[in-house]
Structure formats: C-alpha cells, structure tokens
C-alpha positions as CSV (number, residue, x, y, z in Angstrom):
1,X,-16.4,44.5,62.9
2,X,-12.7,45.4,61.8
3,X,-10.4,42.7,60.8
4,X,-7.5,42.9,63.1
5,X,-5.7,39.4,61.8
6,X,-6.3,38.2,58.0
7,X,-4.6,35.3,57.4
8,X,-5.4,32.3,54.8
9,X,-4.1,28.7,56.1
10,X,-5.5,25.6,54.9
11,X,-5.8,22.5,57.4
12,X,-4.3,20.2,54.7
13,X,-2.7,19.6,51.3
14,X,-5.2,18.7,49.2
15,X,-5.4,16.1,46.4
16,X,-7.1,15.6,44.6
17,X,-8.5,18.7,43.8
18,X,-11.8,17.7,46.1
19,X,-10.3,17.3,49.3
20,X,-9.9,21.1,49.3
21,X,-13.7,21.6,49.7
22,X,-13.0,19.6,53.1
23,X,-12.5,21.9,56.5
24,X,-10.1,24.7,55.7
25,X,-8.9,26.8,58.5
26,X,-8.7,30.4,58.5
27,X,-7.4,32.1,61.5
28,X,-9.3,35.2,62.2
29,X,-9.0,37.7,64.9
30,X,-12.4,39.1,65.6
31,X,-13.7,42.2,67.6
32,X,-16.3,41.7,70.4
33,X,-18.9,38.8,68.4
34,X,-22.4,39.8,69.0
35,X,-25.2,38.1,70.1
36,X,-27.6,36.5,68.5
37,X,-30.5,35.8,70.8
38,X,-33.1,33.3,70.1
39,X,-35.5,32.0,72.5
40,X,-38.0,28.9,72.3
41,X,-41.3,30.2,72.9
42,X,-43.0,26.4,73.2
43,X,-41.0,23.3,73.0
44,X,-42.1,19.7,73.6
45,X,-40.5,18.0,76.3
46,X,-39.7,14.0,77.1
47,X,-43.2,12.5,77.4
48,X,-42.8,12.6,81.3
49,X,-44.5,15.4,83.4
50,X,-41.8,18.0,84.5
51,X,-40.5,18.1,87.5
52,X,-40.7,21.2,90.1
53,X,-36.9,22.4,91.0
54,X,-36.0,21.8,94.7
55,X,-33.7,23.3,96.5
56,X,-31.1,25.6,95.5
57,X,-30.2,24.6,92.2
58,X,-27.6,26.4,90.6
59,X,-27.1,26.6,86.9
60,X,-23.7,24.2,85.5
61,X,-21.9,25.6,82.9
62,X,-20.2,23.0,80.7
63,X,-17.9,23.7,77.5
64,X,-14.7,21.4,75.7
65,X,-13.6,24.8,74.1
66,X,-11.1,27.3,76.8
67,X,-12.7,30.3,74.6
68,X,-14.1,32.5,76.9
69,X,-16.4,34.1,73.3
70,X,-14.5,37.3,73.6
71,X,-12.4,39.1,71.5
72,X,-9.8,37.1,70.0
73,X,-8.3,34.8,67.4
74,X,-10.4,32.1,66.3
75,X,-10.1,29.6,63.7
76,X,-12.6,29.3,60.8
77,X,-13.5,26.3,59.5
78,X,-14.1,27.3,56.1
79,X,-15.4,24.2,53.7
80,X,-18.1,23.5,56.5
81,X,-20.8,21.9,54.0
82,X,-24.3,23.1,54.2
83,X,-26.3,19.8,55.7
84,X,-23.4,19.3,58.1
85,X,-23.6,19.3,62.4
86,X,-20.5,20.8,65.0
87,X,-21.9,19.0,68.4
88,X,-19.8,18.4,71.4
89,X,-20.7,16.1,74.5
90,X,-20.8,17.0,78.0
91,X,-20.6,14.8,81.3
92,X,-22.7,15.2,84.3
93,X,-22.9,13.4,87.5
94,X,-25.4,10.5,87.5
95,X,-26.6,12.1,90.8
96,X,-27.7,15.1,89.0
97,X,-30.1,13.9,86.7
98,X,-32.9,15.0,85.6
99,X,-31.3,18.2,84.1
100,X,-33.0,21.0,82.5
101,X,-31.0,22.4,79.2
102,X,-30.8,26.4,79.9
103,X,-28.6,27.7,77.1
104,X,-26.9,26.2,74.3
105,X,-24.3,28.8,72.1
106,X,-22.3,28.5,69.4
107,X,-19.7,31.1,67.6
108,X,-19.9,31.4,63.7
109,X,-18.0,34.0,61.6
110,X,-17.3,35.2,58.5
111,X,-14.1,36.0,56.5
112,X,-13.6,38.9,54.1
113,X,-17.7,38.7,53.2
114,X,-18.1,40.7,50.3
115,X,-22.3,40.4,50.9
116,X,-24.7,40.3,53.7
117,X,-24.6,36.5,54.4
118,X,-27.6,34.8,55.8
119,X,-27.5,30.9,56.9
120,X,-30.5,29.1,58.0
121,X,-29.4,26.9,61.0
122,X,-30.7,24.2,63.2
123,X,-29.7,23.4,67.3
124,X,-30.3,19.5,68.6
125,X,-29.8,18.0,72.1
126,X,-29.4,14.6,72.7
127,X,-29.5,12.2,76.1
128,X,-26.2,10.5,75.6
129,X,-24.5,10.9,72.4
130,X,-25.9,11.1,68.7
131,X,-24.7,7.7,67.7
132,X,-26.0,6.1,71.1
133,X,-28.2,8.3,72.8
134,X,-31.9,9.3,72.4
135,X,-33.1,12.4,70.5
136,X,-34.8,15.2,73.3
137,X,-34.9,18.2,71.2
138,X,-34.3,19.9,68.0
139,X,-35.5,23.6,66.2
140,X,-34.9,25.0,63.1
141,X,-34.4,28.8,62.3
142,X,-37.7,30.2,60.4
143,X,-36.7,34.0,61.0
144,X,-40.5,34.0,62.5
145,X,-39.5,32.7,65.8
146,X,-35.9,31.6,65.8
147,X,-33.7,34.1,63.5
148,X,-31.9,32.9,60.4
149,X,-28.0,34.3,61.1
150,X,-27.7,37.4,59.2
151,X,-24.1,39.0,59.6
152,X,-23.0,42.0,57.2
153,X,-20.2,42.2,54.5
154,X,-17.0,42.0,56.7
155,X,-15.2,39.8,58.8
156,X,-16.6,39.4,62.2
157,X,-18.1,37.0,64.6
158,X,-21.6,35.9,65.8
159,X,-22.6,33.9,68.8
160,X,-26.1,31.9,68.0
161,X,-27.6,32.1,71.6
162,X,-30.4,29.6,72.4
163,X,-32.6,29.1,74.9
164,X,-35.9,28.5,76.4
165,X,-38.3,31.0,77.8
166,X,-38.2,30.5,81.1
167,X,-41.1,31.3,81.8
168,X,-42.9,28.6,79.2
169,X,-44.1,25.7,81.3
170,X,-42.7,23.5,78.4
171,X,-38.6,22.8,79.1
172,X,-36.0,21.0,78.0
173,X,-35.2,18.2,80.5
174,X,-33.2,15.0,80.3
175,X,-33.5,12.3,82.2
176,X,-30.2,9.9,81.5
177,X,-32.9,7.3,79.7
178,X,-29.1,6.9,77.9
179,X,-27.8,5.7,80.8
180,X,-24.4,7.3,79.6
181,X,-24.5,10.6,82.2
182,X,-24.0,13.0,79.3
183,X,-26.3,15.3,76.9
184,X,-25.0,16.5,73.4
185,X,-25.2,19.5,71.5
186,X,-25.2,20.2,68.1
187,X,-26.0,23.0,65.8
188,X,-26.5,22.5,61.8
189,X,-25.8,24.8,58.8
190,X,-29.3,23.6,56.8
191,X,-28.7,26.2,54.3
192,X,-25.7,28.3,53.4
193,X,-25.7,32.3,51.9
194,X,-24.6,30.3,49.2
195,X,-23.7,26.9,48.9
196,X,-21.3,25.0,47.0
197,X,-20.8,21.1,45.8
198,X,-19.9,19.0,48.9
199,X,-16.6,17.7,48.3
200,X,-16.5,19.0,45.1
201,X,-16.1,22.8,45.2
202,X,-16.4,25.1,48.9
203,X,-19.1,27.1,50.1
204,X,-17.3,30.3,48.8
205,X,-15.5,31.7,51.4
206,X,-16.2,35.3,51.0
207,X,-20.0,34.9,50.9
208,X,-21.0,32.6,54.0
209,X,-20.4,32.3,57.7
210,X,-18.9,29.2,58.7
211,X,-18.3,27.5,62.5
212,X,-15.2,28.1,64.8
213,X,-12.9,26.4,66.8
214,X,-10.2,28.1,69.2
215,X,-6.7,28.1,68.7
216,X,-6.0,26.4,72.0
217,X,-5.0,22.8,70.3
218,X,-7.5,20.4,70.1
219,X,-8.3,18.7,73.9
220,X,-11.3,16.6,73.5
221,X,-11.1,14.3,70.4
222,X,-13.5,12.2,71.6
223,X,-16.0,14.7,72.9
224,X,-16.1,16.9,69.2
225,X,-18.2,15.7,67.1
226,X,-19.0,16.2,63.3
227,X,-22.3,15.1,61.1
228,X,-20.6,15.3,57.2
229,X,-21.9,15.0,54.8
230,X,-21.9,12.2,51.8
231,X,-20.8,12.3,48.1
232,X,-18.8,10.6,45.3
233,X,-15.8,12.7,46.8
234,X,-16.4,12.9,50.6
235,X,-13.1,10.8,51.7
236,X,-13.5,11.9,54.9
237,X,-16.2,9.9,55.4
238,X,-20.0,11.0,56.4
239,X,-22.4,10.6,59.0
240,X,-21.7,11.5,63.0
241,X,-18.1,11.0,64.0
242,X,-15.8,12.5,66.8
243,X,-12.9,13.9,65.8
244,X,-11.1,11.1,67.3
245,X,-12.8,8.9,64.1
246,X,-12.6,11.8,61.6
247,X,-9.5,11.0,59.4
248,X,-6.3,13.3,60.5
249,X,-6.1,15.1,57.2
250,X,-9.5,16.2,57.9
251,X,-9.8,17.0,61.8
252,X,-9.8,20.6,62.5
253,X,-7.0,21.6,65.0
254,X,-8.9,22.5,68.0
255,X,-12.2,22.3,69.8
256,X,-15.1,23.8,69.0
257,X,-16.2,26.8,70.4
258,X,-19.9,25.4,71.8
259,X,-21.0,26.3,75.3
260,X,-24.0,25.4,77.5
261,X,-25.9,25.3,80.6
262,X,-28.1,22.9,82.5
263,X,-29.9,23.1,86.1
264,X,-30.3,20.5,88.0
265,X,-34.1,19.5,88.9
266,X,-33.4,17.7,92.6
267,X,-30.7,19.3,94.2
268,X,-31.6,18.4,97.9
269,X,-30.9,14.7,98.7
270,X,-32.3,15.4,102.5
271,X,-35.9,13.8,102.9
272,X,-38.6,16.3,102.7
273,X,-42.6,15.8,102.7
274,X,-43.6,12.9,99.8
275,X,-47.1,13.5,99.5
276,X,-49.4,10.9,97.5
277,X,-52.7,11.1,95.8
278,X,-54.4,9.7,98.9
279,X,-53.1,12.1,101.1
280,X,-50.9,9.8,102.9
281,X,-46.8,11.3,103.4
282,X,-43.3,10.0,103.3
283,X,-40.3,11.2,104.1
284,X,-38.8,10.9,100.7
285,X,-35.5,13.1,99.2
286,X,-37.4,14.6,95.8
287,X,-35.4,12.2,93.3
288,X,-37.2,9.2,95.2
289,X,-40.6,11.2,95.4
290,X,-40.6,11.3,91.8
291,X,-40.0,7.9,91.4
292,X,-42.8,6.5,93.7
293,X,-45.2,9.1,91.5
294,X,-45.5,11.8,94.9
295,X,-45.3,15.5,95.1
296,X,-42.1,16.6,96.6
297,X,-42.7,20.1,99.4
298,X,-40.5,22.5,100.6
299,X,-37.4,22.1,101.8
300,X,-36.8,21.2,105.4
301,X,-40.6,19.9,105.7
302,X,-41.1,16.5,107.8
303,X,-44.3,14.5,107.9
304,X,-44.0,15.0,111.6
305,X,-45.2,18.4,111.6
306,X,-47.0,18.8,107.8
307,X,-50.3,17.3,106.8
308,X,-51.0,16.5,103.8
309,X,-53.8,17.9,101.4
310,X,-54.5,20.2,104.8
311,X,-53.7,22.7,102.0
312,X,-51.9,24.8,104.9
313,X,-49.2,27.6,103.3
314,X,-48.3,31.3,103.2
315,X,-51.4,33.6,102.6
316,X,-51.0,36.9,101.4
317,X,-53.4,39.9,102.7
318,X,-53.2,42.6,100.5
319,X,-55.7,45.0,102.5
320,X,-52.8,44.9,105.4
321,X,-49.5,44.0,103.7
322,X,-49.1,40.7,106.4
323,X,-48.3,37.1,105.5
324,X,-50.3,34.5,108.1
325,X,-49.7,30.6,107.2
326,X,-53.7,29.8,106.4
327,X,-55.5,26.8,104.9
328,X,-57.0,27.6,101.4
329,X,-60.4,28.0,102.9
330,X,-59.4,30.7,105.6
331,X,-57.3,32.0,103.5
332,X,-60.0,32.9,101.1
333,X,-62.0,34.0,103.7
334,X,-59.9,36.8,104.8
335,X,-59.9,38.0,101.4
336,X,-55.7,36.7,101.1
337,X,-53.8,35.3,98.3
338,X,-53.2,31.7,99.1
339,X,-48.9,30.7,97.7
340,X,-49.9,26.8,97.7
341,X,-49.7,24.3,100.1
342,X,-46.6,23.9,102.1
343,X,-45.4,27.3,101.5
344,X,-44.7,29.4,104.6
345,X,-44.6,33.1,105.2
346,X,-40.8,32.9,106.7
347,X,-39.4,32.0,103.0
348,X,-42.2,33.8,100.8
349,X,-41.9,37.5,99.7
350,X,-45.8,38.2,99.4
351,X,-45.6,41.6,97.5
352,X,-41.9,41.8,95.5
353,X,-41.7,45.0,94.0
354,X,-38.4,45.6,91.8
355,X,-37.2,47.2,88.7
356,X,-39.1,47.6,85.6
357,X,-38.1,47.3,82.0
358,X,-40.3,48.9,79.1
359,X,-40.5,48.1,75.9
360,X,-38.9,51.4,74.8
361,X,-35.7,50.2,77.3
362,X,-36.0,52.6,79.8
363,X,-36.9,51.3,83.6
364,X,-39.1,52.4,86.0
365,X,-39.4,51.2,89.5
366,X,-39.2,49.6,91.7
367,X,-43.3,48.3,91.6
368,X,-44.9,45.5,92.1
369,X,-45.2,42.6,89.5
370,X,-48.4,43.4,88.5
371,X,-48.2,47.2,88.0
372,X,-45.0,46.6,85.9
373,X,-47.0,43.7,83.8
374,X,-49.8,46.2,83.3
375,X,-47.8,49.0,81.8
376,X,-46.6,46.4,79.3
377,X,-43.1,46.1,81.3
378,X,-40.7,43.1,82.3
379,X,-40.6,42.9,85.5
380,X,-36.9,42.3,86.7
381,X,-37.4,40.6,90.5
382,X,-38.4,41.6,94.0
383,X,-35.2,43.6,95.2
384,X,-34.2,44.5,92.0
385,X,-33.4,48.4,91.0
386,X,-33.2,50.2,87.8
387,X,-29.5,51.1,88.1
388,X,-27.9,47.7,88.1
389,X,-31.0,46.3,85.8
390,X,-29.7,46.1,81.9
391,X,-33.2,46.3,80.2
392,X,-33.2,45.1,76.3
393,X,-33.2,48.1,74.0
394,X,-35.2,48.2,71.6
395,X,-34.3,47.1,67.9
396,X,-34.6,49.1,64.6
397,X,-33.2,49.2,61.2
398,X,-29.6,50.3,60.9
399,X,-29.1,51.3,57.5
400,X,-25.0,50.8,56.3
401,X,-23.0,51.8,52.9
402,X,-25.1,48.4,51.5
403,X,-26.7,46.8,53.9
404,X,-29.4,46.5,56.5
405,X,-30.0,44.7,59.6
406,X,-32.3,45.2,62.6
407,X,-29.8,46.1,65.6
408,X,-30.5,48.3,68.6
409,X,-29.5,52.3,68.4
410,X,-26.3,51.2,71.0
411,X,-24.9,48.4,68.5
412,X,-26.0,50.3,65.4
413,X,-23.7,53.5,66.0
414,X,-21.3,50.6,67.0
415,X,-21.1,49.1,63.4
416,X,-21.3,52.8,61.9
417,X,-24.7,52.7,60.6
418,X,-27.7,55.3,61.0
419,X,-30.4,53.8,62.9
420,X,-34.3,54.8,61.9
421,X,-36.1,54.3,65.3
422,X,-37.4,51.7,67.2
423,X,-40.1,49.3,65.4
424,X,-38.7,50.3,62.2
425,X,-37.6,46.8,59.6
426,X,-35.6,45.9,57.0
427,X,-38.4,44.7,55.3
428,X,-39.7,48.3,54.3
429,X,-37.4,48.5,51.2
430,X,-37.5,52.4,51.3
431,X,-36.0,52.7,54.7
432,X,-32.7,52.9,54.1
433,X,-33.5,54.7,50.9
434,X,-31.6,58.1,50.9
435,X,-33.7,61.7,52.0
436,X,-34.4,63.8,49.2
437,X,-37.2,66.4,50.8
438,X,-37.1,68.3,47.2
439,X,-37.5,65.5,45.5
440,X,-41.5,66.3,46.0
441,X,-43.1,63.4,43.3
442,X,-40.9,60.9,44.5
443,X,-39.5,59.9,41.4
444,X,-35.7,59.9,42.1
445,X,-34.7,63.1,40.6
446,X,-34.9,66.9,41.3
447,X,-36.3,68.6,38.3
448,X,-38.6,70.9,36.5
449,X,-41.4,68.3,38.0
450,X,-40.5,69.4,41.3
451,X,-40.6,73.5,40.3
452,X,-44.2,72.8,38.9
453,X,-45.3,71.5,42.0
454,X,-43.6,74.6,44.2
455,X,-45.9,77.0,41.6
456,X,-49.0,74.9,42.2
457,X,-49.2,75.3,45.8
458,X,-47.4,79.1,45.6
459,X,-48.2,81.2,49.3
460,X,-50.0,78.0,50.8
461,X,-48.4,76.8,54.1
462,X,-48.9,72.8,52.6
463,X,-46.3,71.3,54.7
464,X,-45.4,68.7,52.4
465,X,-43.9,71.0,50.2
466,X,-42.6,73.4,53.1
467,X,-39.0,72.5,52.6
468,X,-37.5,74.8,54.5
469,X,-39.9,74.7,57.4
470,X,-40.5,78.7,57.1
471,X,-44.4,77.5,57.4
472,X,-44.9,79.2,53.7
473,X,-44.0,77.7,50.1
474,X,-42.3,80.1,49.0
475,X,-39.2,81.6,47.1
476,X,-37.3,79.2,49.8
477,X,-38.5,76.1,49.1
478,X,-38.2,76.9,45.2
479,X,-33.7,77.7,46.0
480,X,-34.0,74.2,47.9
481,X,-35.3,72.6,45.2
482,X,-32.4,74.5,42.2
483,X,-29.7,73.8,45.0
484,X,-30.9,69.8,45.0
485,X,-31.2,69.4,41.5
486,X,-30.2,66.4,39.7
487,X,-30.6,62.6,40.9
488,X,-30.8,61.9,44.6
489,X,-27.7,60.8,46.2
C-alpha cells in the first residue's frame, strides 16, 4: 500500500537511553488495510452445555476506538515488545448475558518495512477483566489453522480478523461468572519479524508490524489495557495495566483500535414452553429455563396448547413440496423430514434454495442446500441470489519485485503483483522464479547447452522444446534460444 503520510514522532523524551524502546508513536496514513481472516475451526467452550439462541438476537457491536478501520491516519505504536498484550474491555447489560463472542479484530501496521514481516500473534477473551475476571478463551497463530501476520515491505495496514465458524457446535460464550457485566479482548505479539531487547533496544522499526491506536485522543483510560513486559529497564512497569495505571510518559495518546461483536443467547424475556426431562412444562422466559436445567421452545409457545415430548413440529414432504405439523412417528411415516419438536410449518422454510458459492468463486443458483453442498459449494441462505452474494475468491501466490504472499487474483493486481492461479503457494520456491522457456536444462542460463538440446531433438514436434509453439523444433526455436542468450532475468 502507498504511504500517503510519513511522519516520525516519538511519544516521549527519552532518558535514559532505554526509555526509548518504550511505545513510540508514528503517525501513519494508510490506504484501505486488508483483511486478515482467521476462523476457529474447534474451540472449547465454558464447561457448561451451550445454550440454543431464542428469539431475535441481533449481533452488538462494541469498540473504545471512533476508527471506523478505513483509510486514514493511525498512530503506530512502534516499541510494542514481543510478549506484550493491547486488550480493551467492553460493557454489556447484565440482562444480556450469556453472550456468544462473534468477532474480535484488531489493526496492525507497518512503517517504512524494508522486508516481508511476519509476527506470530495470539487473541484472549476474558469474563470481566484480565486482572479480575476469569480466562474463557485464547488461540495462538500456527499458520496451519490461524495465519501468522505476514504483510510485505512497505507501509500499510492489516486488520487480524477472528472468529469462530459458525457453524462449529463449539462457541465462545460468557456467562458473567465475573459478575462485572463485561468481556475483554486482547491480542499478543508472541513473536516479532525480529525482535529486539525489551527496554533496552526497539523492535527495529523498519522490519516488524506493530499495534495502532487512532488519533482521536485517548477516551477510555480505564477501559485500554496493556500486558508489558518485565526487565532491568522496563520503568513503565509490567504486567496487565489500563492506561489509566500505565505511567504518563509511557501511555500512548489514544485508544486502541480493537473492535468486536457478541450475540446475545436469550433475547425474549416473554415465557415460552419450559420443558423438563420428565415431560412435565412451565411457562418459563428461556434465561429462567436454563436455570431450572429445562429446554427452552419456540417463541410464542404456551403450555396451554403444546405438550411436551408429544414430539409434535413442522414435517417436511419432499414427494409433494408441503409442510403438515406431524408427530415424529407420522411424520416418518409419510416419508417427511421431521424439523424437531415445537417447530411449526408457519415459521419453517422446508426446502430454502439460494445462492451458491464455489470454490473457484463463481456462484450458481439459486438451489437447494444440499445440491449446493454436493457440488462442493457454500451455500449462502434460502432467498439469497448470486448478484448481491460476495463469494470468497480463491487465493494464489502473487509474486512482487521481492516478495510473495498468497492473495486473491482481485487483491493481487491491487498490490501490483502477478498472480499464478488459484491453489498455487508460496511454499513452492520456484513460483515466483522468472520464465525462461529457452532456458531448456533448467540451469539458469541460455547457452550452448541449450543449442545442443535444439540439435538433439532437430524436426521432432517434442513440445518441451517447441518454443515457439510452431508444433516443429526447428530453425525457430534455435533464434529463440540466440535471442535469450545469457542468464535469465
């Protein structure tokens, strides 16, 4: 990404000399920061069974930072030791709890990087607060299923986006054990591109990514927090602190830019149909269900009218395309899909057909779930269509001047590079290796190697050595080979 704003400015005067390995702020003005998307494929959750969403539950946004992650000007905080945590601390209503953590996003950049960085990082949630809360979650990079940060010489801006699959049965979900109506966030640098001597001497600057905070002035001292780290020259301090507690010559001058989402698990707080292991039923709202160990149903359901363990709900006929509210057993019997107890046909969609995203990131559609499934597709929702669906293009290498890093064909034309197809890694050394077709023994160089092998195979159509592509080696291919002579460039 081009610089637009490169400006040095360091947070504080520094003496002695190691104070200047503390946070040093860099205004930067960045382009559009991508995206780095890493999703939890299986996480382990509080030891408490999870809890079915009820009700409408829409997702909560919740950041300190006004950055909307756009472009813009950010400021770097430069000095940021490896083995060192940004977090920030979010309030939500005691009502809402239990919460389920959706997304958790944090911007890093770089500054004038004269090499590919890569930085192994870390993400944590906490119920509460680090010093006071409880633990729920944490997952380190392993580039096998969350993606070290790699970012390319430069100055430019990444966003580190986490979150669960949501279709893993396994979530993140807090349940205010804290008592303090709040979940925290933090993400950790556990290894810098290359790291320097806390306290002592700085990460270089022009050969890591560091953490960002906006330029907005700093609005929730209390709500920032920072793990540092410890040494002989750390006079900061070390270990978690808000920036409230983090000495003034030290605190950076704005928030950090960390975003998140939860959802709700209990949104309704009207009764609805408790029902119990015995079969007996309650009127219960689904927060107090849970609590007395029942199974919360559908929304607007009344023990009045629904039996429990009756196993009555929405069953699908395929053979006619109808929906008839059936007990399991007649259900079956018709040859139907039975959609659970206490479902009913006037608020279930028996056969959703939508958009349909390949792997190659075209779409087809729409067709039903399990046609879309079959062809190896993601299938986008019942409803949905292919012109307002944004399916995930494929990645491949993107080969730059000195670089390589696996990017879509969209984003690598963006950056300038030459992509090599989808599938294709940086981990084949040769692939960003330049073409040299007369360069026929591979060796590096056009030369009287290369003639000898035209001669051997004189008149054949071997395509290999073909290098015009006239379907005969002939006195072609030999000019292509005198016109490439020399060392491949």
């Amino acid at each position: 990404m081009n610089v637009l704003l490169l400006t040095l400015m360091y947070g504080f005067i520094a003496a002695p000399d190691a104070l200047s390995s503390r946070l040093q702020q860099v205004p930067v003005e960045l382009t559009q920061p991508r995206s780095l998307q890493a999703t939890f494929k299986s996480v382990s959750p509080k030891d408490k069974p999870p809890v079915d969403l009820r009700g409408s539950c829409p997702t909560v946004p919740v950041a300190l930072t006004d950055s909307d992650f756009g472009p813009g000007t950010y400021v770097l905080q430069a000095g940021f030791a490896e083995g060192e945590s940004l977090g920030a601390t979010y309030s939500v209503p005691a009502e809402a709890f239990p919460i389920r953590i959706d997304i958790m996003e944090a911007l890093f950049a770089t500054y004038n990087a004269t090499v590919q960085t890569t930085t192994h990082w870390s993400v944590t949630v906490w119920d509460g607060t680090p010093t006071n809360g409880f633990q729920v979650a944490s997952f380190s990079s392993d580039d096998l299923i969350l993606p070290h940060l790699v970012m390319p010489p430069g100055t430019s801006g990444m966003i580190v986006s986490v979150l669960v699959d949501p279709n893993d049965p396994e979530q993140i979900y807090i349940y205010n054990d804290s008592g303090m109506n709040s979940f925290t966030v933090a993400f950790r640098i556990d290894q810098h591109n290359q790291a320097g001597n806390p306290c002592i001497s700085s990460p270089p600057e022009n050969m890591n990514a560091f953490p960002c905070t906006d330029t907005s002035g700093l609005d929730f001292p209390n709500e920032n927090w920072i793990d540092a780290v410890d040494g002989a020259w750390c006079v900061c301090g070390s270990g978690w602190m808000t920036f409230q507690q983090f000495p003034g010559i030290c605190t950076p001058s704005g928030d950090w830019v960390i975003r998140s989402s939860y959802t709700p698990v209990n949104c309704s707080t009207d009764p609805v149909v408790c029902c119990f292991s015995d079969d007996s039923c309650m009127d219960l709202t689904p927060s107090d269900c849970d609590i007395f160990g029942g199974t919360s149903q559908s929304d607007g359901t009344t023990c009045a009218t629904y039996v429990c363990g009756s196993g009555v709900g929405a069953c699908c006929v395929e053979s006619t395309g109808n929906c008839v509210d059936f007990d399991l057993n007649t259900c079956n019997t018709v040859g139907g899909i039975h959609m659970g107890e206490g479902t009913t046909c006037a608020t279930t969609t028996c056969f959703p057909e939508g958009a349909c995203c390949l792997n190659d990131g075209s779409c087809i559609g729409p067709v039903s779930g399990d046609d879309c499934i079959a062809v190896g597709g993601m299938f986008q929702g019942d409803s949905t269509n292919c012109s307002t669906s944004e399916c995930p293009q494929p990645l491949g290498a993107c080969c730059g001047p000195d670089w390589c890093l696996e990017f879509s064909n969209d984003d690598c034309v963006a950056v300038g590079g030459t992509w090599q197809s989808a599938g294709t890694t940086c981990d084949d050394e040769t692939i960003c290796l330049p073409s040299c077709p007369a360069d026929l023994d591979g060796d590096g160089f056009v030369n009287v190697n290369d003639v000898l092998a035209i001669v051997s195979v004189w008149g054949s159509n071997t395509s290999d050595y073909d290098i015009d592509g006239s379907g005969e080696v002939d006195t072609g291919d030999l000019l292509e080979v005198i016109g490439a002579w020399g060392q491949c460039e």
